[in-house]
Structure formats: structure tokens, C-alpha cells
N, C-alpha and C positions, 0 to 999 in steps of 0.2 A: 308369188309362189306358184308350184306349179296343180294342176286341173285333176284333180282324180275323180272318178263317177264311181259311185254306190253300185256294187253288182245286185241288180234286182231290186225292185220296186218297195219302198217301205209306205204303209198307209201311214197316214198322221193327222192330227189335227194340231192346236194351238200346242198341246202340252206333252198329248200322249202321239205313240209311233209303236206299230206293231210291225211285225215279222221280219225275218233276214233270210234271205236262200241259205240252201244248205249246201247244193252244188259241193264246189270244194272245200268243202269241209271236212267230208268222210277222208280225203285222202290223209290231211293232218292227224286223221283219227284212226287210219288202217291199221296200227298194229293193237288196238282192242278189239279188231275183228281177229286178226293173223295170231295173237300172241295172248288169247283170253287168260289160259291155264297160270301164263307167266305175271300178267297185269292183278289176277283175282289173287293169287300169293303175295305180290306185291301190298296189293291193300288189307289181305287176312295178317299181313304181320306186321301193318301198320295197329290195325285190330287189336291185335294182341297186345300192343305196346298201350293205346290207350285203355286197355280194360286193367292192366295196373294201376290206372291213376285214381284218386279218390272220387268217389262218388258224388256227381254232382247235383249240390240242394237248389240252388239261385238261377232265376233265368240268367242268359248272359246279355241279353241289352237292359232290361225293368228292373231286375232284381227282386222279384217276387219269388215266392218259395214255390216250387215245383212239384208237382201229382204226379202220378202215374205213368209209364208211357204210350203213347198213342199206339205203335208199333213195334213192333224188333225186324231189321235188318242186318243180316251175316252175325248175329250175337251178339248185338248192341241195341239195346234200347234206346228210343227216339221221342221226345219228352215235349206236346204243345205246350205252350206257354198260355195259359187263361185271362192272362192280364192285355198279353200286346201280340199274340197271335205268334212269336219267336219257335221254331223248333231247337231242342237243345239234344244231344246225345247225353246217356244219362252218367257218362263219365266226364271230369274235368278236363278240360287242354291243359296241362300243365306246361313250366318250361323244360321239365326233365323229357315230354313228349316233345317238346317245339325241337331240342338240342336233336333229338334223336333221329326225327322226321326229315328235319329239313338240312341237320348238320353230316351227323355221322352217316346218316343212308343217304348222302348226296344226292339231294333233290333234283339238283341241276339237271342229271342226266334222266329226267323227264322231261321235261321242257326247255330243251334247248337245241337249236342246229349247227352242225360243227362245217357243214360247208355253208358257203357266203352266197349261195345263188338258193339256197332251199331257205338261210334264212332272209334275204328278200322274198322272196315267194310269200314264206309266211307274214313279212310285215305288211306287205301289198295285199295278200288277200284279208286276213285278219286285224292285222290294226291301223293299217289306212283308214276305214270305213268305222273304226273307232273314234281314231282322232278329228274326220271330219266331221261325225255327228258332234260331238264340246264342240268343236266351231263354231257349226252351223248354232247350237243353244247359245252362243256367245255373239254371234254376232246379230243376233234374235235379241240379247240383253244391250246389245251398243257399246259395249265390252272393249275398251282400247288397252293397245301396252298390255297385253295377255303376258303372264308370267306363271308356266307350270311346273308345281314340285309335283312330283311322282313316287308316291311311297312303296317300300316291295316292289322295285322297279323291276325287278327279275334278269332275264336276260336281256333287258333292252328296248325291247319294238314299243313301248307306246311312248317312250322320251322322242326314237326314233322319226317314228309316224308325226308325233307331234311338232319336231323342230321340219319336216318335210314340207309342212304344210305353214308354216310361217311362222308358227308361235316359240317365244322365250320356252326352253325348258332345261332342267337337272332331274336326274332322279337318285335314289337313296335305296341300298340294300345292304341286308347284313350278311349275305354271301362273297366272300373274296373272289372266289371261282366265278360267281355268275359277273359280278363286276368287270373281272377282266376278260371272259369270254366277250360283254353285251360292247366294252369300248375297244375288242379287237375287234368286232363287227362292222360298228360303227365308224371305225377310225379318227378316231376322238374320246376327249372324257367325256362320256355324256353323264355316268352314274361315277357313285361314292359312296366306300361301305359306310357303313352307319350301323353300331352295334345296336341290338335288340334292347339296351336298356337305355339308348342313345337318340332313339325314335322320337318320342314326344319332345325332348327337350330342341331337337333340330325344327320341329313342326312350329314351337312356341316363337320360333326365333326368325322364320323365313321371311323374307318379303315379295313369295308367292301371294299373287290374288287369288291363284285356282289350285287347290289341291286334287290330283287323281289320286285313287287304289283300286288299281284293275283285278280283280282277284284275290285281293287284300285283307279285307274286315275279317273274312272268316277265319285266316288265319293269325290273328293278332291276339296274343295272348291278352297283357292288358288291356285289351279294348276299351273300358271305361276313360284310363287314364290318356288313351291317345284321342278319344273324341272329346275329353276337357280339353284338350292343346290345342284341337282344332279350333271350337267355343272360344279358347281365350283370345286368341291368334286374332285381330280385327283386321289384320292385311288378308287377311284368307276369306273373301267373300262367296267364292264358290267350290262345292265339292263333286268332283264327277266320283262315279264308284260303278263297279259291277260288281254283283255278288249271286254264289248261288240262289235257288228259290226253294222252298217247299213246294214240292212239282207232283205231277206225273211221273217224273224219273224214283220217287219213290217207291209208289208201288210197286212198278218195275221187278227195283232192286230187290224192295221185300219178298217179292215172289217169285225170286228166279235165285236163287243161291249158288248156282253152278255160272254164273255170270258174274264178269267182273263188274263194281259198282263204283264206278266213277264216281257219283254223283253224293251219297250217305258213306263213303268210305273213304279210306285211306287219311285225306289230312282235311277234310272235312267234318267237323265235330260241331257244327250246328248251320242251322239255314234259316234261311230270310224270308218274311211274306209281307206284303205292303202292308201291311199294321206293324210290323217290328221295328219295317223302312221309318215309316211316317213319325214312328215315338220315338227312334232314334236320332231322324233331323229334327224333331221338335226339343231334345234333350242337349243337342249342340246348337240351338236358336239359329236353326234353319227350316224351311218349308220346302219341301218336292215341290221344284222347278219344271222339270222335263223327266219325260221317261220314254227309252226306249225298252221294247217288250217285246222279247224272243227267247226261243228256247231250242234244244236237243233231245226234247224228249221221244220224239217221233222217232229219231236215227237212233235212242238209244231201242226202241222198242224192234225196228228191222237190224240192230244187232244183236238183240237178244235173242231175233226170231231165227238170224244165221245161225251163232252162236249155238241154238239148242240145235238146231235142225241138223247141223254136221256133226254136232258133239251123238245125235241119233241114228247117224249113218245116211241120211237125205240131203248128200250134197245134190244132186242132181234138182232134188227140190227146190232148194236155197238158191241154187241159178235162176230157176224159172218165177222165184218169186222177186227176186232183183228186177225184171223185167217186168211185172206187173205193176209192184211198188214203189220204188224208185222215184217216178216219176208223180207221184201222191205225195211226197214227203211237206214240201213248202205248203200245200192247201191244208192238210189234215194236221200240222202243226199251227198253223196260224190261227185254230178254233183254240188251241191251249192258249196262243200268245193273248188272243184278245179276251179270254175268258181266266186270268190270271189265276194259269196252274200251269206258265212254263218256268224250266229249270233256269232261267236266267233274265237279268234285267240291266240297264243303263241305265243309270239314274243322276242328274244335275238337279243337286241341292241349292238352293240361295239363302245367303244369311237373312234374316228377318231385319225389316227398317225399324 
């Protein structure tokens, strides 16, 4: 297979790995600098669609009965979890939100590229460096005959990145659009819709050893019901996942209302903290394996600071502070990444012997 290097240096030891450059990253992420006004409507009317749904009593991993909420961001309540440390928003995900979110407002044309050289770019620089970390934890395990299903495979890239680099893989979506964009990309099948109610019973049946969900957990409606399919599944030894974090990028959001919120918005209705992590691979009879640990909270806080400052009329400012900060971003995140308050995490589960 062929040789790809890790842009920039990740620290590690046996289990844990912190930080990831940010570099190009902003570029993938320019139009929530260029395009705030369009992006924070985008997620106020996602908003609005979950503030219809009923109110919700149950954490969503423990299922303990839920207090108060910690915060409000953009007119949503954001609910810790006292039992397993889970944030919840204090509305339901329902499926009538899942249809509307990710169906009828065409999710796709968020995250997808319609030319072939932009989306190599993005599988090279973002999930290359994905699928070689699960390598590298696999071949760290002695891991032969690797065989990945990829659930919510979206448009593609980490089936992509993964069959790149040598490993068996398929993935599964319930998008028809993203499907046939991610295997006209590809030029092959790599994905296969799989309806929403057709998930776990695919997951029960696979004879994948490694399940990924790049972005996944958060959005899965039944989530109980797809981590018993995991649980039951004994071909499925290992689970890679990324998932948002309870971060920094909250308070952010909470205190900046005139910024778009990535991070507590839009199709984001609960977030993860390694206690939620840890009870939830204990509840699929698995143990955190490996974790990598990095986050976007730094780049979201120098877009908040663009963001206000032009929205104040200092653009001239906003130039000069590109130049001073910029070059800060990877140090002064990597105090979140090791101090586990950033927005994101890579995380290899193993089944329990």
C-alpha cells in the first residue's frame, strides 16, 4: 500500500495522542468565515425545527432522568448528565427532525465536493490521517484480515482513505444522493443505502471486525438500539468513532449569538465527554482502546473574533490580528486537547475478553 505521513507531529504515548495541526483546515472551513450570516440561519432553522420536538426527560447514553440545564445556546437548553457526565439538549432528536434535517433540507450540500480534485484534496488532507491512525491502533493490536464497515458513510472519504491504505472496506448510508455522489467519486461501489430503520439489523449481520462512525453516534436516532447490534455482533471486535466533545467550543457558542454554532447547533442535539465515552463502551462490552485528542476550538474562537470584529466594522483589525494569531493556533489548542475540553476525539474501542 502506498506511504502517507501525518501533516505535523501528534504527541502519544501507549494509548492516548494529542493534537492535529490546523494548517488546512481553515480552508475546508472558509465559508463560516465568508458566509456566517447564511451558515447561523442555516442552524437557527435547524433550531427551530428541534424546538418542536418533545421535550426531553432521559439522558441519551445512561438513561437517567435529567435536571436542569447547565446552559442555553442560541435558545436551546443544554442538559449535563449527573450520572455519566453526557450533555443532552433539552429537546428530543426525533425521526420527524432526523427526515427533515438530513432528508428534505439536503444535507449533502454541506458536506460534499462536486469537483474530483477538491474532493481528493479533502480526502488527503482529512481522512487520510484518519484512516492511518485505526491502522496504526491495529497494527499496534496484531490485527490481520482487517475488514471495515463504515456506518453514515456520508459522501465517501473514510471508506475511501481506508481501502487507500490497504484495508477490506464497504460503507452504508441512508442518503441515495450522498451514495451516488461518494461511488461517482470513487469510481466504484464503495457505499450502499441502507435505510434508517435498516441500520442495526445490517450491523447484526456483518462479518466486519472493525466498525467505524466518523461523525455518526451524534446523529443516530436510536442509538441504544444500534450499540446492542454492535454488543451482539461478535465478528465486530473493534469500534473506531469520532464524536463531538463537550468543549470550549461551547461557551464560545453560548456567548456569541451573532456567530454561527457549528459545534451546539444545527444537527448536533447532544455531546460527548469521556465519562459518557467510557459508559458507553462499557454498555457495548467494550474498553477505550486508544484515543486520539484534538479539537477546533481555538479556530473556532479566531472565527468568532473575525466574525465579530467585521460584523463591528474592524476589518483592518481582523487582518492584523490574522497575523499575530494564526501562527498560536496549534500551541494554545493543544492545552485543550491534553486537558480534555477539546471539541473532538478519535477513539478505538475493543471488545472485552
Amino acid at each position: 500500500m502506498g506511504e502517507y505521513v501525518l501533516q505535523g507531529e501528534r504527541e502519544m504515548d501507549a494509548v492516548n495522542q494529542y493534537g492535529k495541526p490546523i494548517g488546512n483546515l481553515i480552508q475546508f472551513k472558509s465559508n463560516f468565515f465568508e458566509q456566517n450570516s447564511a451558515m447561523l440561519k442555516m442552524a437557527d432553522d435547524m433550531g427551530d425545527i428541534l424546538r418542536r420536538q418533545p421535550k426531553r426527560e432521559t439522558c441519551k447514553i445512561c438513561k437517567s432522568k435529567l435536571g436542569e440545564p447547565l446552559f442555553t445556546s442560541h435558545n436551546i437548553g443544554y442538559i449535563l448528565c449527573s450520572n455519566c457526565g453526557h450533555v443532552s439538549s433539552e429537546y428530543e432528536d426525533t425521526n420527524e427532525f432526523a427526515n427533515k434535517v438530513y432528508i428534505e433540507d439536503n444535507y449533502l450540500k454541506n458536506y460534499s465536493e462536486d469537483d474530483i480534485e477538491a474532493y481528493k484534496k479533502r480526502l488527503e488532507t482529512i481522512y487520510i490521517p484518519k484512516a492511518q491512525y485505526l491502522l496504526e491502533c491495529l497494527q499496534a493490536e496484531a490485527l490481520k484480515n482487517i475488514k471495515v464497515l463504515d456506518i453514515g458513510a456520508g459522501s465517501g472519504y473514510f471508506v475511501q482513505a481506508t481501502k487507500k491504505l490497504g484495508m477490506e472496506s464497504e460503507g452504508i448510508e441512508i442518503s441515495e444522493a450522498q451514495v451516488r455522489f461518494a461511488n461517482a467519486m470513487a469510481g466504484q461501489e464503495n457505499l450502499k443505502v441502507v435505510g434508517s430503520n435498516h441500520i442495526s439489523e445490517y450491523i447484526r449481520n456483518t462479518d466486519a471486525n472493525v466498525l467505524s462512525a466518523i461523525g455518526v453516534f451524534e446523529h443516530i436516532i436510536e442509538l441504544e438500539d444500534t450499540l446492542q447490534a454492535i454488543s451482539n455482533n461478535q465478528n465486530i471486535n473493534y469500534v473506531y468513532l469520532s464524536v463531538p466533545m463537550f468543549s470550549f467550543s461551547c461557551v464560545l457558542e453560548a456567548s456569541h449569538q451573532t456567530c454561527y454554532n457549528r459545534h451546539t447547533g444545527g444537527t448536533h442535539t447532544h455531546l460527548f465527554s469521556q465519562k459518557s465515552l467510557e459508559y458507553m463502551a462499557d454498555k457495548m462490552n467494550f474498553d477505550v482502546a486508544y484515543q486520539w485528542k484534538f479539537g477546533s476550538d481555538i479556530m473556532d474562537l479566531y472565527r468568532f473574533l473575525c466574525v465579530s470584529l467585521e460584523q463591528n466594522g474592524n476589518v483592518e483589525f481582523k487582518d492584523y490580528l490574522a497575523q499575530k494569531f494564526l501562527p498560536l493556533l496549534d500551541e494554545i489548542q493543544y492545552i485543550f486537547d491534553k486537558n480534555d475540553f477539546a471539541s473532538e476525539v478519535h477513539m478505538v474501542m475493543k471488545r472485552k475478553q
